[in-house]
N, C-alpha and C positions, 0 to 999 in steps of 0.2 A: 935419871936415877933409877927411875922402873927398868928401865933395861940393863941394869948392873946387879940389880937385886934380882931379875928373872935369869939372868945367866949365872951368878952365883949361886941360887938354888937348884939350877940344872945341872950343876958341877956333883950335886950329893950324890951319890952311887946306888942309896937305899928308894932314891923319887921313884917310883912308874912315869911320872907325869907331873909337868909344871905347868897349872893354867894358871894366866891371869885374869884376877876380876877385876873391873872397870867400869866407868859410866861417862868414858869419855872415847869417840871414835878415835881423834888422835892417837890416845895411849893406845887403844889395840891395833893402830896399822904399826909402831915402831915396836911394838913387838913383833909380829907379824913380818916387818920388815928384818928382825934380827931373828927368826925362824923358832920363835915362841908362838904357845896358843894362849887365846885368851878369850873369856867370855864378856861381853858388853852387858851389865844391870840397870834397871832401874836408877835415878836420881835418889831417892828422896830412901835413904836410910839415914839411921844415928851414931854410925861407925863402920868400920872395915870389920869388923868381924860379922855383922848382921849382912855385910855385902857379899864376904864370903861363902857365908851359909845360901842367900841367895841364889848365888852363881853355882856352887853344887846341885841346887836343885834344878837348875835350869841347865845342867850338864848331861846329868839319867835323866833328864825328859829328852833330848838331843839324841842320847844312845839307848832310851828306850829300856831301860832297868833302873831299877832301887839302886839304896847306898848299896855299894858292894866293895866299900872300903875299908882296909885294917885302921890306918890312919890319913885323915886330914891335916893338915900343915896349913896355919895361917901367919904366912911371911907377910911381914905391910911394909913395903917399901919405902914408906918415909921412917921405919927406925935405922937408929944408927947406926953405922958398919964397924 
């Protein structure tokens, strides 16, 4: 299902960029395997949006600058389609 939700938001025309956030290696090698990027987090949050915001931060520490975003988009792959 994450890899129909990450291809589906890659389909937007407006995205720069689809990562996925995770805390599972599985999930980021089938992404990976279907030519999505995606960041691996910490366990221990209280929802996909606290993961999200996680995983941006650990995105500009990777590429070395602040937010330098208009908009963030949090898609959670378990809603539904």
């Amino acid at each position: 299902m994450i890899v129909r939700t990450m291809l589906r938001a890659k389909e937007c025309k407006n995205a720069d960029q689809v990562i996925v956030a995770t805390d599972h290696q599985s999930i980021a090698d089938a992404v990976g395997k279907h030519g999505g990027k995606s960041i691996i987090t910490e366990q221990e949050f209280n929802n996909g949006t606290e993961r999200v915001h996680a995983a941006l931060h650990q995105y500009n520490a990777i590429l070395g600058h602040g937010n330098q975003y208009d908009i963030v988009v949090n898609l959670q792959g378990d809603e539904p389609a």
